[in-house]
C-alpha positions as CSV (number, residue, x, y, z in Angstrom):
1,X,-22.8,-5.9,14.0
2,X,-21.6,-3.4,12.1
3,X,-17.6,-3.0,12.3
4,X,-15.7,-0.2,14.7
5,X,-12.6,0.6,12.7
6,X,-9.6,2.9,13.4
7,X,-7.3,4.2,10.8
8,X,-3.5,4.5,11.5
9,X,-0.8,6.6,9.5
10,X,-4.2,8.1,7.6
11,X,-2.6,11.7,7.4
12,X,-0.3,10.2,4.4
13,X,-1.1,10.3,0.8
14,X,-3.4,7.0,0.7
15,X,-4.5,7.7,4.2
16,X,-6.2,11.2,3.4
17,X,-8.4,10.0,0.4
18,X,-9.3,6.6,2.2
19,X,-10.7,8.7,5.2
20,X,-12.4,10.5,2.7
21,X,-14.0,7.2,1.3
22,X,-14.8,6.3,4.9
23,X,-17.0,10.0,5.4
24,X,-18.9,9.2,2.7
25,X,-19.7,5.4,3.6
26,X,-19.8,6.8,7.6
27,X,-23.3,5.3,8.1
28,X,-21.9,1.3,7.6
29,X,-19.9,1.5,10.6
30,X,-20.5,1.2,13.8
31,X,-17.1,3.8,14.6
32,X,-14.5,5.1,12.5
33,X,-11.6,7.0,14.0
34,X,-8.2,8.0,12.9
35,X,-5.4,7.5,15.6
36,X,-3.7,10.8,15.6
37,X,-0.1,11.8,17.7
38,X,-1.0,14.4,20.1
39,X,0.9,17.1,18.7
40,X,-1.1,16.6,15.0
41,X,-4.5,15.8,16.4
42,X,-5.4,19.4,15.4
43,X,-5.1,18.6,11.5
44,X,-8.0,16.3,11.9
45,X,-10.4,19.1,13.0
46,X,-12.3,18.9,9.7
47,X,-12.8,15.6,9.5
48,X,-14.7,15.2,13.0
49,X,-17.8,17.3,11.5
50,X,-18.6,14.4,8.9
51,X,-19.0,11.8,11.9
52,X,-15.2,10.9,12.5
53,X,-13.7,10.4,15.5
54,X,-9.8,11.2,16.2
55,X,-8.0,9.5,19.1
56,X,-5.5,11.3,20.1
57,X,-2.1,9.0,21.9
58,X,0.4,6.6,21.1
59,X,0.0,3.4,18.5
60,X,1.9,1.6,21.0
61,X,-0.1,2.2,23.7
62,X,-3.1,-0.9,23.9
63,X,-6.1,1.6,25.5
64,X,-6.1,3.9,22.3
65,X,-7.0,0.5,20.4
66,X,-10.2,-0.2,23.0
67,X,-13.5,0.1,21.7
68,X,-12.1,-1.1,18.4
69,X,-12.3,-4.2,16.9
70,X,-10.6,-3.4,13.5
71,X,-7.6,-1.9,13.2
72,X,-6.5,-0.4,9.5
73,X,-2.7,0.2,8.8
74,X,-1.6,2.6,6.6
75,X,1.8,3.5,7.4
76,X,4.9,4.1,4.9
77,X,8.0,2.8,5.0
78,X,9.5,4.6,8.0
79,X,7.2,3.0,10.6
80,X,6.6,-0.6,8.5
81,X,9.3,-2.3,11.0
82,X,6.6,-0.9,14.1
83,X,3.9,-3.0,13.0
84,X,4.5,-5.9,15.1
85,X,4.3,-4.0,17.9
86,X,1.1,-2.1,16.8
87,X,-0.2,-5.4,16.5
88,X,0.7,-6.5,19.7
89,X,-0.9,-3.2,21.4
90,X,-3.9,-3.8,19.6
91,X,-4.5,-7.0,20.5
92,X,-4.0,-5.7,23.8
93,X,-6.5,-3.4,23.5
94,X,-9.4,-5.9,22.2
95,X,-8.6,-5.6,18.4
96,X,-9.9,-8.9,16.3
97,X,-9.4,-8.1,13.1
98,X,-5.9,-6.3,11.6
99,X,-5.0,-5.0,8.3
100,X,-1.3,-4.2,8.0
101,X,-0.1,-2.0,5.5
102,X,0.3,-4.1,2.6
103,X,-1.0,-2.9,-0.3
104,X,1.6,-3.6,-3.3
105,X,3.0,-6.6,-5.2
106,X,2.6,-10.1,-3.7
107,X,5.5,-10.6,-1.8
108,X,4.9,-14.4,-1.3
109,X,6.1,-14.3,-5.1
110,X,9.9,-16.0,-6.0
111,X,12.0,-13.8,-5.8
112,X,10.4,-11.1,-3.9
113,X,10.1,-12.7,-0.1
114,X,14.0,-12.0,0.1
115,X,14.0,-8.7,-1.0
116,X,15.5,-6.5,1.0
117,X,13.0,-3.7,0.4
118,X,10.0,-5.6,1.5
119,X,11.9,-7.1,4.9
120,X,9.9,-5.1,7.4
121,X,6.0,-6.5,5.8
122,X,7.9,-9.8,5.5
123,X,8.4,-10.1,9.5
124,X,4.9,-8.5,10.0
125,X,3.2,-11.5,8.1
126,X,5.5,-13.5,10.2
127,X,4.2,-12.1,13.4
128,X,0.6,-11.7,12.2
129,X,0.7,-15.4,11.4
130,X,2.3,-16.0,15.1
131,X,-0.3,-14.1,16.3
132,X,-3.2,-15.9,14.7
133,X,-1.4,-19.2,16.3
134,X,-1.3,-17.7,19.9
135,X,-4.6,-16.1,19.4
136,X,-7.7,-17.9,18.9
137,X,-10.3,-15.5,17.2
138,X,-7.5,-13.0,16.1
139,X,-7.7,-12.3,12.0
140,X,-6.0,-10.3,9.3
141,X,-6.4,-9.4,6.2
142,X,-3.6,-8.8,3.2
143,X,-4.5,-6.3,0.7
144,X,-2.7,-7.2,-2.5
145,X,-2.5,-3.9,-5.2
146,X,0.2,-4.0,-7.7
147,X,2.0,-0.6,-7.8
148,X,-0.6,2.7,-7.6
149,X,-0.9,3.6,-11.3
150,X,-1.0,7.5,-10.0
151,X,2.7,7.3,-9.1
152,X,3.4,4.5,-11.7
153,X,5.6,7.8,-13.5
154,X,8.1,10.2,-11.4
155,X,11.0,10.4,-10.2
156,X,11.2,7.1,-8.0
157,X,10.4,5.3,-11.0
158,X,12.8,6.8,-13.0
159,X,11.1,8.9,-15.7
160,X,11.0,12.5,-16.3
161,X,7.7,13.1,-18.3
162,X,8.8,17.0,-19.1
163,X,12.4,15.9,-20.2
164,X,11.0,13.0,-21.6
165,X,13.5,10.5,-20.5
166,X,13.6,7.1,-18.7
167,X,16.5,6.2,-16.9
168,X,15.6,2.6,-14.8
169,X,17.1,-0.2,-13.2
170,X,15.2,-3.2,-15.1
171,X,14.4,-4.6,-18.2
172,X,12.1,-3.5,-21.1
173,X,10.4,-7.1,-21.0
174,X,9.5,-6.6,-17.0
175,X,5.9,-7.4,-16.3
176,X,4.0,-4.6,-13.9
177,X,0.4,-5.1,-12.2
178,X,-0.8,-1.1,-11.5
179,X,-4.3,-0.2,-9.9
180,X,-5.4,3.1,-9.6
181,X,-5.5,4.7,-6.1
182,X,-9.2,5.5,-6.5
183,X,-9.3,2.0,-6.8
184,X,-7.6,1.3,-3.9
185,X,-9.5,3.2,-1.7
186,X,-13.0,2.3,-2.8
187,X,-11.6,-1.6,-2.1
188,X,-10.1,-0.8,1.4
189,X,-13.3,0.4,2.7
190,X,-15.6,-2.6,0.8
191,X,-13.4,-4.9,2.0
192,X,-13.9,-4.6,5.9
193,X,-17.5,-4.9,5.3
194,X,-17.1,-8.5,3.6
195,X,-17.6,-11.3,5.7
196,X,-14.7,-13.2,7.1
197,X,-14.4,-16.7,5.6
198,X,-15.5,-19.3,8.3
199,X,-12.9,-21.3,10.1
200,X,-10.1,-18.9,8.6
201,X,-7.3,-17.0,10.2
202,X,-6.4,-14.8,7.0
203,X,-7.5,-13.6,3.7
204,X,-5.8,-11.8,0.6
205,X,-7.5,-9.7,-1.5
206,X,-6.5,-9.2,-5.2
207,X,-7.5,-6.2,-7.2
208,X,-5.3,-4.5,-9.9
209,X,-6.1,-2.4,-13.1
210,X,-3.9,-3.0,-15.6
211,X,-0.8,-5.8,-16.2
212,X,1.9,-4.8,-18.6
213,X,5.8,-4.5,-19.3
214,X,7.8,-1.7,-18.7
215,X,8.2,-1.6,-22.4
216,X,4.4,-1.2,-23.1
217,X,4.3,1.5,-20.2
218,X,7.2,3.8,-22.0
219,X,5.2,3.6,-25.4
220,X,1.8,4.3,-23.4
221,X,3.7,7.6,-22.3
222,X,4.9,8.2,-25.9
223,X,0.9,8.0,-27.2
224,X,-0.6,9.8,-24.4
225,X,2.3,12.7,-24.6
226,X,3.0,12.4,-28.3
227,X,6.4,12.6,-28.0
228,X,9.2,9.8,-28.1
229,X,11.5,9.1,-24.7
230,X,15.0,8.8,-24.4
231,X,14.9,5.4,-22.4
232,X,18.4,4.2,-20.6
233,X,17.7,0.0,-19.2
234,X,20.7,-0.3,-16.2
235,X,21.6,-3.5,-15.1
236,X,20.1,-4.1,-11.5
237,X,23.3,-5.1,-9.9
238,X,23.9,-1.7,-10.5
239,X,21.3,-0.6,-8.0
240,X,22.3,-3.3,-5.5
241,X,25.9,-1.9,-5.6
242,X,24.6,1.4,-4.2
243,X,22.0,-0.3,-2.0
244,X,24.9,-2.2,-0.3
245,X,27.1,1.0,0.4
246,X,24.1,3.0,1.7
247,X,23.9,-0.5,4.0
248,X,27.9,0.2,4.6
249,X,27.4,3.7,5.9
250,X,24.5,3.2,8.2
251,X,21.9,4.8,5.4
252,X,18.8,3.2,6.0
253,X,16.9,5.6,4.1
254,X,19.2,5.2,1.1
255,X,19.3,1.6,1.3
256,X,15.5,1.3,1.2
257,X,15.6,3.9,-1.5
258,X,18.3,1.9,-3.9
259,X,16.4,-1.3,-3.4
260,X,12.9,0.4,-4.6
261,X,14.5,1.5,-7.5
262,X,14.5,-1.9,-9.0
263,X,10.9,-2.7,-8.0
264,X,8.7,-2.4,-10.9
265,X,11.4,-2.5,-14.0
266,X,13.0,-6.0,-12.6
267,X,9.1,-7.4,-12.3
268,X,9.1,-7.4,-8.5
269,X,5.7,-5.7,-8.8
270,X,2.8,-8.1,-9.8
271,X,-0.3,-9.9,-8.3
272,X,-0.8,-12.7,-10.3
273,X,-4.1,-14.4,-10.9
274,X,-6.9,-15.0,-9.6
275,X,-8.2,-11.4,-8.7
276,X,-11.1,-10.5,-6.6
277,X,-12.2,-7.4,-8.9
278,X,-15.7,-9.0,-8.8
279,X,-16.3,-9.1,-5.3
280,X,-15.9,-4.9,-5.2
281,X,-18.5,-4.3,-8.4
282,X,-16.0,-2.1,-10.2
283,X,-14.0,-2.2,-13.4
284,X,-10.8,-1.0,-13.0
285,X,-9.2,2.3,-14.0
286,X,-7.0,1.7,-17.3
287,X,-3.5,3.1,-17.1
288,X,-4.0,4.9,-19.8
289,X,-6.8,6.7,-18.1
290,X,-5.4,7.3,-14.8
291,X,-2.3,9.0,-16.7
292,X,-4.5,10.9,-18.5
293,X,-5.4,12.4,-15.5
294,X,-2.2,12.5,-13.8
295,X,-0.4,14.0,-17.0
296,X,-2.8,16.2,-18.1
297,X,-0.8,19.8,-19.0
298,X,2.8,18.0,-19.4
């Protein structure tokens, strides 16, 4: 049977194309519906005309989840630590099958489990896991991405491409796996169609575009912009120091902010061999290509 598959935190900017992806595909699906808070149901009006469904309630509340037995998370970093209880709701609700919102670097990696900016998916895996233990026919599905070559450059990151400068907290020799969002979305919506491995409790799935240093991304600017950058490396600890004193002040948001800025320049963002680009009959956007794109006036 066909899958029945709602969509939570889809307003955001991976959420909005991804919906998108699921109009045009609408006819694979048994259901697809976006969860929406009462008060910004209304935003979805458009979206109901091309066969989607909004929900309008609470993601904590297990009857918005009935009906469904997929359940797609998408939410950023200010609701992450709420997925254990969405999870718990859902499975209330009848839910089987739960993707959480994981899509980045492998966080399994050395180094990276501990990292205080990936804490909150590190306790949903825990409890996802738990879950799978305490509930026999309950599955989920990790969706592994590398960074989203679209926002590979900005601000977060640490590059200005009109002043042409790079100021990051890393190293020139830090390895980066990127995938274009278009990527991502075309993936998301494949991948709940794919049968679920026999006998398992979990999957990954693998896709990125491009692997490359930080050094080899600067000098990718340089050619695509024709211009050289003013590049600034800044030891790490650096970061941490700020990261701990937002900690110290009850910052939250800082904290989370100072520990992203080492992300991709330290090589906390990869997702290492083997991929499962194959399985989604697509060869991947280059960086080059999606900065093309993204860069294209500057």
């Amino acid at each position: 049977m066909a899958p029945s598959v709602l969509l939570i935190g889809a307003s955001g900017a991976l959420g909005r194309p991804l919906v998108e992806e699921f109009q045009k595909q609408r006819a694979r699906f048994n259901r697809v519906a976006i969860l929406a808070d009462p008060a910004r149901a209304h935003k979805f009006s458009e979206v109901q005309k091309n066969g989607i469904e909004v929900i309008s309630g609470s993601f904590l509340d297990f009857k918005v989840y009935q009906g469904f037995d997929t359940v797609l998370s998408l939410v950023g970093n200010a609701l992450m630590r709420l997925q254990p209880a969405i999870i718990e709701a859902a499975v209330a609700g009848g839910v089987r099958h739960f993707y959480p919102s994981e899509f980045g670097t492998d966080i399994a990696l050395d180094g990276v489990w501990q990292f205080r900016y990936f804490r909150d998916k590190v306790v949903t895996r825990d409890h996802l896991v738990a879950t799978a233990k305490r509930v026999p026919d309950f599955r989920y599905t990790l969706m592994l991405t590398g960074a989203f070559s679209d926002w590979a450059v900005g601000e977060f990151s640490g590059i200005d491409v009109e002043k042409h400068t790079v100021k990051v907290y890393g190293y020139p020799e830090a390895e980066v796996s990127v995938t274009a969002l278009k990527e991502c979305h075309r993936a998301v919506h494949r991948r709940v169609l794919l049968p679920f491995p026999a006998g398992q409790a979990s999957r990954e799935i693998r896709i990125r575009g491009d692997h490359l240093t930080w050094a080899q991304l600067v000098a990718l600017l340089e050619e695509i912009q024709g211009v050289k950058y003013q590049v600034t490396y800044i030891d790490p600890k650096e970061a941490a120091k700020k990261q701990e004193e937002a900690r110290l002040r009850g910052d939250e948001e800082g904290e989370i902010l100072w520990a992203g800025k080492t992300l991709g320049p330290s090589g906390k963002v990869a997702v290492p061999l083997p991929l499962d680009n194959d399985k989604f009959q697509f060869k991947a956007e280059t960086l080059k290509e999606t900065l093309l794109q993204v860069l294209k006036g500057n």
